[in-house]
C-alpha positions as CSV (number, residue, x, y, z in Angstrom):
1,X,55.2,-69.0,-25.7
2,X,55.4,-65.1,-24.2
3,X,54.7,-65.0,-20.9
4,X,51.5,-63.7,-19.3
5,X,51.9,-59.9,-18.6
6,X,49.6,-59.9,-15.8
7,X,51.2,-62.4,-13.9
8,X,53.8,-61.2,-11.1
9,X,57.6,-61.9,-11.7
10,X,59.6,-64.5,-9.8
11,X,63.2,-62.8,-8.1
12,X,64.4,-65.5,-10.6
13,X,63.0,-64.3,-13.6
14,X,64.9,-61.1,-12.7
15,X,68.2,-63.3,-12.8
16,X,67.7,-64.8,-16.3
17,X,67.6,-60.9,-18.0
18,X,70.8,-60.7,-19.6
19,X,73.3,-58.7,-17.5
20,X,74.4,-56.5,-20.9
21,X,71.0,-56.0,-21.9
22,X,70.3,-54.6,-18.6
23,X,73.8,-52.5,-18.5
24,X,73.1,-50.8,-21.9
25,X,69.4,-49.4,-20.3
26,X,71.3,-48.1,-17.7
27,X,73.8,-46.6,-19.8
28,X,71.6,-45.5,-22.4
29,X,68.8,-43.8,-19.6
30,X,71.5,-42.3,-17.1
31,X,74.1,-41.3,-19.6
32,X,72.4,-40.9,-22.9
33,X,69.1,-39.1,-21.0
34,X,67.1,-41.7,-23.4
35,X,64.1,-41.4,-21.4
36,X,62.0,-44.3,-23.2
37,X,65.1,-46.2,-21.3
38,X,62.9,-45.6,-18.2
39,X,60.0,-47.2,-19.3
40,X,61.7,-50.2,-20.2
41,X,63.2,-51.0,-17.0
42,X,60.2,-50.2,-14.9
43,X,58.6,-52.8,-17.0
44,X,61.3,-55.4,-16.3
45,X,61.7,-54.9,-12.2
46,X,57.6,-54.3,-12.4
47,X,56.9,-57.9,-11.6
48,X,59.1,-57.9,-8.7
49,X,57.6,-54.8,-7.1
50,X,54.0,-56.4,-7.9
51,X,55.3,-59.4,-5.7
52,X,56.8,-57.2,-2.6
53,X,53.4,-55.7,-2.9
54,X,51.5,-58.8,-2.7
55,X,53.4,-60.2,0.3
56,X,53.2,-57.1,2.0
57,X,49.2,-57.2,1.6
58,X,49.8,-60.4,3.7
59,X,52.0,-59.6,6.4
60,X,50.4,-55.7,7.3
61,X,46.9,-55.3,8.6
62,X,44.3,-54.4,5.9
63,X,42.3,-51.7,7.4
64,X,40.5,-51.5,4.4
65,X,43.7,-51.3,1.7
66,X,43.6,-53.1,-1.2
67,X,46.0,-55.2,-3.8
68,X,45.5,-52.1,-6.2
69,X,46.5,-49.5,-3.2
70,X,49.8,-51.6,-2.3
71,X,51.0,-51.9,-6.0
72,X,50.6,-48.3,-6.2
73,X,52.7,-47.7,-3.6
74,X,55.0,-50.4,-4.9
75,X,55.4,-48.7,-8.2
76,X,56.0,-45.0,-6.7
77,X,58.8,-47.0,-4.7
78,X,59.9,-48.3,-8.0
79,X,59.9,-45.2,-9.7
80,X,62.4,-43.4,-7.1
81,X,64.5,-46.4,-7.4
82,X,64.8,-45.7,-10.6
83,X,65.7,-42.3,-10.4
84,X,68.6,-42.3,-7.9
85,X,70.0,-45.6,-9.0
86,X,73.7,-45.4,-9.8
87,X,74.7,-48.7,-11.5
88,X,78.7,-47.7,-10.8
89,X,78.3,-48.7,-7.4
90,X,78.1,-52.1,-8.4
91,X,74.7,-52.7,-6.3
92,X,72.5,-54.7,-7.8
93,X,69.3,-52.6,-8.9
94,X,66.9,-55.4,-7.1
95,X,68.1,-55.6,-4.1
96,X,68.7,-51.4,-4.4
97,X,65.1,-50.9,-5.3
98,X,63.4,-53.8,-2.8
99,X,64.5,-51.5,0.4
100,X,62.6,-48.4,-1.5
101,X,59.9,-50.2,-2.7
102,X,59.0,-51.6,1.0
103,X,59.8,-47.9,2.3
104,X,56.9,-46.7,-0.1
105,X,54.7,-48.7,0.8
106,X,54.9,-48.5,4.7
107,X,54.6,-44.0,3.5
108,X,51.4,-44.9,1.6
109,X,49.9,-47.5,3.8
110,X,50.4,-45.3,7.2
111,X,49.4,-42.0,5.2
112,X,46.3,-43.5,4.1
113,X,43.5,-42.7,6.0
114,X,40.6,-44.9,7.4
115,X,38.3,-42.9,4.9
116,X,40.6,-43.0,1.9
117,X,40.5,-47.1,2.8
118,X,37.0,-46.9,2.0
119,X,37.4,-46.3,-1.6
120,X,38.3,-49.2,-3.8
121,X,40.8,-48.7,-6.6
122,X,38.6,-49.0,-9.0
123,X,36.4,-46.5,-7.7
124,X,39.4,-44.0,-8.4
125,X,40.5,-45.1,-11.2
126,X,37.9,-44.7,-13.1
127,X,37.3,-41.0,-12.1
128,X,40.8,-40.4,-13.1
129,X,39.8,-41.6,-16.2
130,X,36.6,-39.7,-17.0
131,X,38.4,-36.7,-15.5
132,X,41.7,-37.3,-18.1
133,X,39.2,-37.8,-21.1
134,X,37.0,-35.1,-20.2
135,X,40.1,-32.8,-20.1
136,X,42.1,-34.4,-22.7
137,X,40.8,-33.2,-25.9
138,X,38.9,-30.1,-27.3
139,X,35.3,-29.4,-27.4
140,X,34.2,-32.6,-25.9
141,X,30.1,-32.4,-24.2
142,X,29.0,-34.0,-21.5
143,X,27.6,-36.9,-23.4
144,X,30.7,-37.6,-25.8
145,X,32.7,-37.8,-22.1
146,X,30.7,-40.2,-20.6
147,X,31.0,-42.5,-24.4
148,X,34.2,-41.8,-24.0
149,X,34.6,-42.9,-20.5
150,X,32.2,-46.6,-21.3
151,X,34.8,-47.0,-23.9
152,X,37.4,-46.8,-21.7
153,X,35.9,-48.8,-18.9
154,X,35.1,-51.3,-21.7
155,X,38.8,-51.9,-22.3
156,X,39.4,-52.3,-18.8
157,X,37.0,-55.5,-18.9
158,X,37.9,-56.4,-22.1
159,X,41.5,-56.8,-20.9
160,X,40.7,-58.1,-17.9
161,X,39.7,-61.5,-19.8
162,X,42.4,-61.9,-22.0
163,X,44.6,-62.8,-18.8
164,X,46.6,-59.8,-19.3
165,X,45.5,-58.8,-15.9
166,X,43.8,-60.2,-13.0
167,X,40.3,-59.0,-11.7
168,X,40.3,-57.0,-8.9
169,X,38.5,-59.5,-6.3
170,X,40.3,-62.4,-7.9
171,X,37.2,-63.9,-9.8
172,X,36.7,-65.7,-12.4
173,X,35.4,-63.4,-15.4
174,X,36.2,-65.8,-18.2
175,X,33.3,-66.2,-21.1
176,X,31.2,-69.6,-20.7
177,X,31.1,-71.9,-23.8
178,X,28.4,-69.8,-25.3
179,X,30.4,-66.3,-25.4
180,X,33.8,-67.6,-26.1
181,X,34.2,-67.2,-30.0
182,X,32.9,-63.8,-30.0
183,X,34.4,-62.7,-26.6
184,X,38.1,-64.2,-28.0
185,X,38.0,-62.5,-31.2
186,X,37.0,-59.2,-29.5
187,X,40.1,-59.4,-27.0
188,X,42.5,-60.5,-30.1
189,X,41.0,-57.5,-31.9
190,X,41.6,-55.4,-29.6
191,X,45.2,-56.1,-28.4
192,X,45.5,-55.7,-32.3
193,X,44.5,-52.0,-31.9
194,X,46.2,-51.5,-29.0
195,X,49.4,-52.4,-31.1
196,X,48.5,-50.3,-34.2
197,X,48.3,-46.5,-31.9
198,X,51.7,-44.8,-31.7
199,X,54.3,-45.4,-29.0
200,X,53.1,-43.4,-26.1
201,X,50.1,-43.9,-26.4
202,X,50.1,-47.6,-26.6
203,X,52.3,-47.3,-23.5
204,X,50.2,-45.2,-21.6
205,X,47.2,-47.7,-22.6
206,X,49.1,-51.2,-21.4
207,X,50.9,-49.6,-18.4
208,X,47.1,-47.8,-17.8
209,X,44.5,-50.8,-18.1
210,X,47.3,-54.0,-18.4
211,X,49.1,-53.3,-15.2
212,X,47.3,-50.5,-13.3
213,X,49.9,-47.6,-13.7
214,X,48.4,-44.4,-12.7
215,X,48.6,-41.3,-15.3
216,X,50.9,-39.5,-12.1
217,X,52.9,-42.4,-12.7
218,X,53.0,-42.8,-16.1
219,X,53.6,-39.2,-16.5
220,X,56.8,-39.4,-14.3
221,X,57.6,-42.7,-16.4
222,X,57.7,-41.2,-19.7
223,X,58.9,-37.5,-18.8
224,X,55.8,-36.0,-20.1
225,X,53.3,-33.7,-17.6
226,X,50.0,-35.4,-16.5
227,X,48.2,-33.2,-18.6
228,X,49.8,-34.4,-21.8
229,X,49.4,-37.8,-20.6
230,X,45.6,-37.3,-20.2
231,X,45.6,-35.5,-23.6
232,X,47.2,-38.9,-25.0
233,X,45.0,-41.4,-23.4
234,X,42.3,-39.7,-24.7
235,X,43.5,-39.8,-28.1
236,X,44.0,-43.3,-27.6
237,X,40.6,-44.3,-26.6
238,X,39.1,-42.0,-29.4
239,X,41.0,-44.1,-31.5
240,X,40.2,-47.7,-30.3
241,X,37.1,-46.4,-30.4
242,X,36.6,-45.9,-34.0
243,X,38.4,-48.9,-34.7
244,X,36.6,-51.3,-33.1
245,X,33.2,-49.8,-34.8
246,X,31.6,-48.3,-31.4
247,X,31.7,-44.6,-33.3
């Protein structure tokens, strides 16, 4: 059974990756300049900067910050880990990246004002979205952006109840007896899609709505400039669109 991509991994899980498997990203992304490499092993330590997140939530005074705010943080920590990692020093990357990631977060945390607090994540997010679709293609009105921004809000929710991420206040948003047939065969559908659109921009869609990756940060994970990742999300969303019969 594949494990739930939403849920956060265990420092053990990290252990039970197979040490040549993780070698040869190394090799391949430092060496080899494969930047897809990059990508890969942000996904595998992703869990464990989700988790530092989480327990730092707990320990530091809110003051307003959310789960969505700290793993933000977590993941620019992650990202610079990544980046001046030098497996040849024999460190293990976890324990190289943990001191990073907990360094980002106290940055973002103590940079973040009382007014910035006051905006949830999902408040931004979404306005990074309607400003990347609006921007992302050509010849787009007014109208077709905001269609284009319900569709991509729609994913959002849509992902939300497969269990491939967890609601932002933690509740329950899973279809009552009545809803579930249609609602299940909507989410399959749609991870179908999702796996149908080319490469990057099935990445930029899972790291995106799945695990709450910003386009900043998906930009820096892929090599591409935000603009070209805006471009691409757009794309993708057109495309889901269309597919799933809402055009």
């Amino acid at each position: 059974m594949k494990a739930r991509r939403g849920t956060v991994t265990s420092g053990l899980g990290l252990l039970l990756v197979p040490p040549r498997v993780e070698a040869s990203l190394w090799r391949r992304f430092r060496y080899e300049r494969e930047t897809r490499c990059r990508e890969q092993i942000f996904t595998r330590y992703r869990g464990l900067a989700r988790s530092i997140a989480l327990r730092q939530l707990r320990v530091r005074p809110r003051n307003g910050i959310e789960l969505r705010d700290m793993e933000q943080f977590a993941y620019e920590g992650l990202l610079v880990a990544i980046d001046r990692f030098d497996p040849l020093r024999g460190i293990p990357f976890g324990a190289f990246a943990r001191r990073r990631i907990i360094g980002s977060i106290a940055d973002g945390t103590s940079r973040m004002s009382e007014i910035d607090a006051q905006y949830s994540y999902r408040r931004r997010v979404e306005a990074e979205r309607l400003r990347s679709i609006a921007t992302g293609g050509d010849n787009i009105d007014a109208l077709a952006a905001l269609a284009e921004l319900a569709a991509g809000l729609a994913v959002g929710l849509i992902l939300e109840g497969t269990g491939l991420i967890e609601p932002e206040d933690g509740a329950d948003r899973r279809p009552g007896a009545y809803e579930s047939l249609a609602w299940r065969q909507l989410q399959t559908q749609l991870v179908q899609e999702i796996d149908r659109l080319p490469e990057r921009e099935g990445v930029i869609v899972r790291q995106h709505y799945e695990n709450g990756v910003s386009f900043a940060q998906i930009a820096q994970l892929l090599g591409l400039s935000r603009g070209r990742v805006s471009q691409l999300h757009a794309s993708a969303i057109g495309k889901l669109r269309t597919r799933m019969g809402y055009r």
